[in-house]
MARGU-942684 format. One record per residue: x, y, z of N, C-alpha, C, O in turn; residue number from 1. Coordinates in nm, 2 decimals, decimal comma, always signed. Layout:
N
REC_X_Y_Z_X_Y_Z_X_Y_Z_X_Y_Z_NUM
...
***
This chain:
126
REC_+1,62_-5,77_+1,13_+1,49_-5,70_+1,13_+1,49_-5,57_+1,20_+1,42_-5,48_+1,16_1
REC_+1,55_-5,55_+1,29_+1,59_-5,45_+1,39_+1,65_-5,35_+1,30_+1,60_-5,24_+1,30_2
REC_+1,72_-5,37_+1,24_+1,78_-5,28_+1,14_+1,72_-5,22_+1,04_+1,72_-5,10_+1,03_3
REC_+1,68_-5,30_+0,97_+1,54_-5,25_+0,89_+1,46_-5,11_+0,94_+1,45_-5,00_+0,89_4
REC_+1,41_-5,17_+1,08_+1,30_-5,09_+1,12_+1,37_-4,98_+1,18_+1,30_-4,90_+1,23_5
REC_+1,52_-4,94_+1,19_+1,57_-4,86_+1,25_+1,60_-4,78_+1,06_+1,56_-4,67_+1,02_6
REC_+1,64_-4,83_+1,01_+1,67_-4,76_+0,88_+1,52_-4,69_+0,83_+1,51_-4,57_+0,83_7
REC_+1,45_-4,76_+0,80_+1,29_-4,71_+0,78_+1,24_-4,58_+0,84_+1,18_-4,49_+0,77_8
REC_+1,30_-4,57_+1,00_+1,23_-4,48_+1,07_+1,35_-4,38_+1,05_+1,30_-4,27_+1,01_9
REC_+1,46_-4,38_+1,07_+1,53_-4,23_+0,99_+1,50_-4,20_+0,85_+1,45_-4,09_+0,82_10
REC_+1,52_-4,29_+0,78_+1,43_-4,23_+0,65_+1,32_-4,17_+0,63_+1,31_-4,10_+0,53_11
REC_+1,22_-4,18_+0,72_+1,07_-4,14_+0,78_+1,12_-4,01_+0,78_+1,10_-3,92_+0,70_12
REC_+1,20_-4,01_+0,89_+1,25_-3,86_+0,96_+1,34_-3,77_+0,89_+1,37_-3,66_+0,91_13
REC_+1,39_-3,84_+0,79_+1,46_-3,74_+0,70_+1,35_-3,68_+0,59_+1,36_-3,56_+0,55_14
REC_+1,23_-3,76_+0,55_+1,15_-3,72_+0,46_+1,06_-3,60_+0,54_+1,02_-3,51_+0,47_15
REC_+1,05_-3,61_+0,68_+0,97_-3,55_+0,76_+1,03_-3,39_+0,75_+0,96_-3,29_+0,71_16
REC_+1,16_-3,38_+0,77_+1,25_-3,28_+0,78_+1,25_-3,18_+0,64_+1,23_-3,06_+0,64_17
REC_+1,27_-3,27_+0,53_+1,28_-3,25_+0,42_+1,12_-3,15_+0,40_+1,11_-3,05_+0,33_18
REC_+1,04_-3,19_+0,44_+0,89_-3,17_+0,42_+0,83_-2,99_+0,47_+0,75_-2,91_+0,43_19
REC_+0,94_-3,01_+0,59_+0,95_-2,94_+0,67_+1,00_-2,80_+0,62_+0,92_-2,71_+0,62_20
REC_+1,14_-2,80_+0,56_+1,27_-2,73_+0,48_+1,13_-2,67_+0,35_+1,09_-2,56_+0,35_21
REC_+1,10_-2,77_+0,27_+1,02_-2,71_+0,21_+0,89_-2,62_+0,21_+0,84_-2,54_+0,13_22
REC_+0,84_-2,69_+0,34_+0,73_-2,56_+0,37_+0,79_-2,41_+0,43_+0,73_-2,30_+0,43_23
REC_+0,88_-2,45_+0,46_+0,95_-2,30_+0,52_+1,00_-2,25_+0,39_+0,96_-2,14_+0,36_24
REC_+1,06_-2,29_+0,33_+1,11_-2,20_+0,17_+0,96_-2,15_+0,11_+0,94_-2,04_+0,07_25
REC_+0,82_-2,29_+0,13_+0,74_-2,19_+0,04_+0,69_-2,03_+0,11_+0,65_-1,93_+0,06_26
REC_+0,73_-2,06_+0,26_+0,66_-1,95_+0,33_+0,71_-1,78_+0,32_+0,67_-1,66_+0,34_27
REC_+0,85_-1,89_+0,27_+0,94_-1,72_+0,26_+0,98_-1,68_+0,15_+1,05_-1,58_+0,13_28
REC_+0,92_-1,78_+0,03_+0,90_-1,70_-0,09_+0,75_-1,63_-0,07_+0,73_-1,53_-0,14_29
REC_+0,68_-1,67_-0,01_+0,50_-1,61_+0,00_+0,54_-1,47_+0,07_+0,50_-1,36_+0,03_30
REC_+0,61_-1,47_+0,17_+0,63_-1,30_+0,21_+0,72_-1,22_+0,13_+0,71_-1,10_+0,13_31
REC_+0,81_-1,28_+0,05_+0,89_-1,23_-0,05_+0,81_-1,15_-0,14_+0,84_-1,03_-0,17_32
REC_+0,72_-1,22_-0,18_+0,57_-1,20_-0,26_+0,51_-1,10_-0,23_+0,48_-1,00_-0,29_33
REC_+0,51_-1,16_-0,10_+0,41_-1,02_-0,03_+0,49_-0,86_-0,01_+0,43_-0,75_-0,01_34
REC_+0,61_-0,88_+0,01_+0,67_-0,79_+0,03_+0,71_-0,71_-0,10_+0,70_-0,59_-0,08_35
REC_+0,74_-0,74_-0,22_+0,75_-0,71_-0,37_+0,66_-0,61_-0,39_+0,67_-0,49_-0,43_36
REC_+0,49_-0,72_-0,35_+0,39_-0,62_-0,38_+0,38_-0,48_-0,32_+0,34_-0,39_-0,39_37
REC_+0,43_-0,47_-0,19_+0,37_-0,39_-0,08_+0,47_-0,24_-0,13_+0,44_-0,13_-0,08_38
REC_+0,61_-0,27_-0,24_+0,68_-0,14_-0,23_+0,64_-0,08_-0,32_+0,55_-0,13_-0,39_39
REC_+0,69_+0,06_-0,34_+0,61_+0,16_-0,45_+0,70_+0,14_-0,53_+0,80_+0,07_-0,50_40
REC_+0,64_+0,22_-0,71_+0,72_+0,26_-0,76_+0,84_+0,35_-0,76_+0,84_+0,42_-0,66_41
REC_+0,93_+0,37_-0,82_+1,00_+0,50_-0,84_+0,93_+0,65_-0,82_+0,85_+0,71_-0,90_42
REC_+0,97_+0,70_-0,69_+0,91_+0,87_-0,66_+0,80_+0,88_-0,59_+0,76_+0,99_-0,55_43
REC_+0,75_+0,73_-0,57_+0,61_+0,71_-0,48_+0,65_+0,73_-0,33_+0,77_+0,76_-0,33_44
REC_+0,60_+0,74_-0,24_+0,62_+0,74_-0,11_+0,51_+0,65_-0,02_+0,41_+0,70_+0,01_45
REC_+0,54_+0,50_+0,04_+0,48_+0,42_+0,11_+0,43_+0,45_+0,25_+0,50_+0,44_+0,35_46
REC_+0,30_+0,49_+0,24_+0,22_+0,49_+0,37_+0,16_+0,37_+0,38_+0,11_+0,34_+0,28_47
REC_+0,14_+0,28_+0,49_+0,07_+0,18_+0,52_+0,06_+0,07_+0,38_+0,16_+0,02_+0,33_48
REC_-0,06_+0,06_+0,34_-0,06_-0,03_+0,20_-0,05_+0,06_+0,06_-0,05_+0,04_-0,06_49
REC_-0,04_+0,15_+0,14_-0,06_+0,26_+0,01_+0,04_+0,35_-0,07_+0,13_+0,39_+0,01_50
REC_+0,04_+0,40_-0,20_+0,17_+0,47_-0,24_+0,12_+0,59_-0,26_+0,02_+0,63_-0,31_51
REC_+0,21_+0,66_-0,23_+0,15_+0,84_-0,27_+0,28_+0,92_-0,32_+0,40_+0,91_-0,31_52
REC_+0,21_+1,00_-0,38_+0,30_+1,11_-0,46_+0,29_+1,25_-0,48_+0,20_+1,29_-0,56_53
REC_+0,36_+1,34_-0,42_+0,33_+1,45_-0,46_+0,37_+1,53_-0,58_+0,49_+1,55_-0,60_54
REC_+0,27_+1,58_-0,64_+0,30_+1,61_-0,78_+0,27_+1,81_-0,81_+0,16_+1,85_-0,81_55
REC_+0,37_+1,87_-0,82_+0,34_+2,03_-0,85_+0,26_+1,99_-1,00_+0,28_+1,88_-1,06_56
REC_+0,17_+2,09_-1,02_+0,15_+2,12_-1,13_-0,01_+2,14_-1,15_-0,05_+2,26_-1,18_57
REC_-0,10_+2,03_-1,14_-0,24_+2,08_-1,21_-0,33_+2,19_-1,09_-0,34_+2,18_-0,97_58
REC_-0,40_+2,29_-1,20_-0,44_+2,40_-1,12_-0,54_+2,40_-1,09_-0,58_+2,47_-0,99_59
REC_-0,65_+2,29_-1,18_-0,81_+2,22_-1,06_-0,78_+2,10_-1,00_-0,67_+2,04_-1,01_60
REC_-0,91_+2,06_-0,92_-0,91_+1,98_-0,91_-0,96_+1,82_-1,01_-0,94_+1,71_-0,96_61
REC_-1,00_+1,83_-1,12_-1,06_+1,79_-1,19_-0,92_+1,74_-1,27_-0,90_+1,62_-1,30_62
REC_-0,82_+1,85_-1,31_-0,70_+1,82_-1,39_-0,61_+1,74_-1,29_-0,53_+1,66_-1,35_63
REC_-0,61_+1,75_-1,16_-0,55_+1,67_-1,06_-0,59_+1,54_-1,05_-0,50_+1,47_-1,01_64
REC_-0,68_+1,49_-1,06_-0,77_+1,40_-1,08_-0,72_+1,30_-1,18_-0,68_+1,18_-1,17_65
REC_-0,74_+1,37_-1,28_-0,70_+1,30_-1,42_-0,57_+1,28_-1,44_-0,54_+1,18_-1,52_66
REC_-0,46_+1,35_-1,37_-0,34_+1,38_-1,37_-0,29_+1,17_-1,34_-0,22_+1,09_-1,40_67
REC_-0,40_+1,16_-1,21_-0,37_+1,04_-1,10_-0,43_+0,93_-1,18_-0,38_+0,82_-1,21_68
REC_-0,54_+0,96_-1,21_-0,58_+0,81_-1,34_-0,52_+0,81_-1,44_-0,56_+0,73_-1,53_69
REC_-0,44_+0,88_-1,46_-0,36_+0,83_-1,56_-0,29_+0,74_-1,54_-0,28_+0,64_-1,61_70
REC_-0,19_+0,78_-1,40_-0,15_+0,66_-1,35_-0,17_+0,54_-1,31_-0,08_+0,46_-1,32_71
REC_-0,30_+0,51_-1,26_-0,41_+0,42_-1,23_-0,42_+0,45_-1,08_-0,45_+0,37_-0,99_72
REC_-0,40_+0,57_-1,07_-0,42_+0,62_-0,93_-0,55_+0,71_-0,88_-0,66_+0,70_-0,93_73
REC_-0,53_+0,78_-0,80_-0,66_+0,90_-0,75_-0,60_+0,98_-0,62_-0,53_+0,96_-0,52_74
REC_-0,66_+1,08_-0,68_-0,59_+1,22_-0,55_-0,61_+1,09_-0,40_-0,69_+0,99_-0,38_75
REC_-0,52_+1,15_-0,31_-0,56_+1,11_-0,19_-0,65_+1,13_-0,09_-0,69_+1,25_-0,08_76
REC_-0,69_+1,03_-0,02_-0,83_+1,01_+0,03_-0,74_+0,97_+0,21_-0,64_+0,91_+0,25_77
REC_-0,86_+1,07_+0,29_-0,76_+1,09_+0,42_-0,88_+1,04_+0,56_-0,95_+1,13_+0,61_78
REC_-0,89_+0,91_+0,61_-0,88_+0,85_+0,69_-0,93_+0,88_+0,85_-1,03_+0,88_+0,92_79
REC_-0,76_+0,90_+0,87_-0,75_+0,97_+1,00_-0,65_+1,09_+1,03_-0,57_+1,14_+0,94_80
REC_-0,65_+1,13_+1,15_-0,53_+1,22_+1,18_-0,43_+1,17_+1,15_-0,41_+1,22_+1,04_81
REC_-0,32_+1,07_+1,17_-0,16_+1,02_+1,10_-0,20_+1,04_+0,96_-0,13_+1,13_+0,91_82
REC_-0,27_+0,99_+0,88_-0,30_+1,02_+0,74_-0,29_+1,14_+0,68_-0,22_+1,16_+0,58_83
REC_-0,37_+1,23_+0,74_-0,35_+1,38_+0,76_-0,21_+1,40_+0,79_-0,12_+1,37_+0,71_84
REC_-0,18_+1,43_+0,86_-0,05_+1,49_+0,92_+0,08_+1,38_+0,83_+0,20_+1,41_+0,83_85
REC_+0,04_+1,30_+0,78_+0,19_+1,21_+0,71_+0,15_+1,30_+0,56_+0,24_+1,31_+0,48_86
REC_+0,03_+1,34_+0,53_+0,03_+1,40_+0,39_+0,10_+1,58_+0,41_+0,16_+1,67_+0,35_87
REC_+0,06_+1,56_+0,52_+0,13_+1,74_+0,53_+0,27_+1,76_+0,52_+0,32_+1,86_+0,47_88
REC_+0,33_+1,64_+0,58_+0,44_+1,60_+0,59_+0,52_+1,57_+0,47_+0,64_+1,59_+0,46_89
REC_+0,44_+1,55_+0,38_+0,50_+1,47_+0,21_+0,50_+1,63_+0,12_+0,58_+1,66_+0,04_90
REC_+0,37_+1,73_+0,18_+0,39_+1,82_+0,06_+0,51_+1,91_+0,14_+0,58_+1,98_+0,06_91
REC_+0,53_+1,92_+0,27_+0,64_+2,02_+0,34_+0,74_+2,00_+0,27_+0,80_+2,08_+0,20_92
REC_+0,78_+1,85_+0,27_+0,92_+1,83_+0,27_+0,96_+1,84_+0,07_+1,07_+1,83_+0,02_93
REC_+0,85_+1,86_+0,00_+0,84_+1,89_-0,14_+0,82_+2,04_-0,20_+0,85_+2,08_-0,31_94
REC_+0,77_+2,12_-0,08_+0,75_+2,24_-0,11_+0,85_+2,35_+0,00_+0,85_+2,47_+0,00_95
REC_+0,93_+2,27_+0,08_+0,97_+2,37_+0,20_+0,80_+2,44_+0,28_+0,80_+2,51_+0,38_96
REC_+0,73_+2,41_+0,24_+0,58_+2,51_+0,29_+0,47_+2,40_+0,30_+0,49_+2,28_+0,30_97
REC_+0,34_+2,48_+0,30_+0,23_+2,41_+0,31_+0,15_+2,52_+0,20_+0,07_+2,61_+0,22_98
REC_+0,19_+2,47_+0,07_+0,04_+2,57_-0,02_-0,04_+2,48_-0,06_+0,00_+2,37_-0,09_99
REC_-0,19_+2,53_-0,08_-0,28_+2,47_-0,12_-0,26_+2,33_-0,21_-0,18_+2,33_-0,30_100
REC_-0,34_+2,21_-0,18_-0,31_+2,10_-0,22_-0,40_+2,05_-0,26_-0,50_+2,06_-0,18_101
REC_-0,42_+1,96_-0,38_-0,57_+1,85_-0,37_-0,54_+1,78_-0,32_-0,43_+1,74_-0,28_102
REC_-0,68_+1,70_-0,30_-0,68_+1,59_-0,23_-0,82_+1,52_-0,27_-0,93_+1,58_-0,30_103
REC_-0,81_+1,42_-0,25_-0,96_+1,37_-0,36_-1,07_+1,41_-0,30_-1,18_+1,38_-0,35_104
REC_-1,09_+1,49_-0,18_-1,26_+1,50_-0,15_-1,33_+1,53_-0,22_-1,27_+1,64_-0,26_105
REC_-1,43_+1,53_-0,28_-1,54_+1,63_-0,35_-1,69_+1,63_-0,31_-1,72_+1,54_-0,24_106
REC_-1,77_+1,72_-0,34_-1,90_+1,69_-0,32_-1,95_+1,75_-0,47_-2,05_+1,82_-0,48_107
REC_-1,91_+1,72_-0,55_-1,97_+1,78_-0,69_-2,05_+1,66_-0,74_-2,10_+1,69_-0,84_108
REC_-2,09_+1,53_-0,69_-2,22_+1,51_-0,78_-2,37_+1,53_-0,67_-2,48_+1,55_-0,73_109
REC_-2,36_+1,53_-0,53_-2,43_+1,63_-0,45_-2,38_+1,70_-0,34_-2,32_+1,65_-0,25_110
REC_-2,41_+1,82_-0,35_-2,34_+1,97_-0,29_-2,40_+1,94_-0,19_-2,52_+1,93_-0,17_111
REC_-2,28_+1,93_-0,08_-2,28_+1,89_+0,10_-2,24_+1,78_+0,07_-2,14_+1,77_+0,14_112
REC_-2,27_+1,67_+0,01_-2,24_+1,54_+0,05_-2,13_+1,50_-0,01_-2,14_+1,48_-0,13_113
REC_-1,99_+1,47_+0,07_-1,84_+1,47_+0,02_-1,79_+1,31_+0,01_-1,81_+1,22_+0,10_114
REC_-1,73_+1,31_-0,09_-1,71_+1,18_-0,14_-1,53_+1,18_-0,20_-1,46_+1,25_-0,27_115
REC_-1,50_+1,05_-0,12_-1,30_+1,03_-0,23_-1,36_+1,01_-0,36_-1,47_+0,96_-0,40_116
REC_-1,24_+1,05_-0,42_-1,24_+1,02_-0,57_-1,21_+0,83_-0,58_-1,27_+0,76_-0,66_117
REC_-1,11_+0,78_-0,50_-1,09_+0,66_-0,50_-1,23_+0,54_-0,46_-1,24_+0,42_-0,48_118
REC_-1,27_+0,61_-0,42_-1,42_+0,56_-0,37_-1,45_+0,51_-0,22_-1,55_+0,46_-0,17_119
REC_-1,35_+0,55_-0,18_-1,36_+0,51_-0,03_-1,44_+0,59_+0,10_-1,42_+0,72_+0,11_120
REC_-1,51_+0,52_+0,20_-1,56_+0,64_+0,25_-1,52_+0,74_+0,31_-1,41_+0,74_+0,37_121
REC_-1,61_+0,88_+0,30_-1,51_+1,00_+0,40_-1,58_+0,98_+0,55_-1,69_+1,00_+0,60_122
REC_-1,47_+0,93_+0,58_-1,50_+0,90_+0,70_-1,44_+1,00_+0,85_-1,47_+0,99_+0,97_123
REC_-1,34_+1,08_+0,79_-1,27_+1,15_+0,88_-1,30_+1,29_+0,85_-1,29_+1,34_+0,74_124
REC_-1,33_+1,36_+0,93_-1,37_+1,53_+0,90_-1,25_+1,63_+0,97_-1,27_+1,75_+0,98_125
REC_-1,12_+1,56_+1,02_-1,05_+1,65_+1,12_-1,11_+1,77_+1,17_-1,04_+1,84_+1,25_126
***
């Protein structure tokens, strides 16, 4: 009977273990997951949760705009100072310089009142 109950309870503890092995595989396929999501595409550049791109070419802002929904994107929308200064950073190292750039702010559906194109608030005025 002793034996029994000694067989029983390693078995227990092998099932326990096993139970174990498998919650840790699901956890590190779930960051795997998470991690897949979190990279850019090809030519993007990963700031925080976000991918950005600097793109030469459209000469409004409007054509800049459209350029980015095409992609299923939107000019960039700027936060704080590192936000700022990591975008200055992306067009330097694309232009050798700093020339004029869009960036999603606008106030074109009320003049003074500035809004991202992404829809997020402007919340930073550097």
């Amino acid at each position: 009977m002793h034996e029994l109950q000694q067989v029983q309870e390693e078995e227990q503890q092998v099932q326990e273990e096993e139970q174990e092995v498998q919650e840790e595989e699901q956890e590190v396929q779930e960051e795997v997951g998470r991690e897949s999501r979190s990279l850019c595409p090809s030519g993007w550049t990963k700031y925080g949760s976000r991918c950005l791109m600097f793109v030469h070419g459209p000469s409004t802002w409007i054509e800049a705009e459209r350029y980015c929904v095409h992609f299923g994107a939107n000019l960039a929308s700027v936060h704080n100072s590192q936000e700022y200064h990591f975008l200055q950073e992306l067009v330097r190292r694309h232009t050798n310089g700093f020339p004029g750039t869009w960036i999603g702010g606008s106030d074109a559906v009320y003049n003074t009142i500035w809004l991202w194109s992404d829809g997020s608030r402007f919340d930073y005025h550097g």
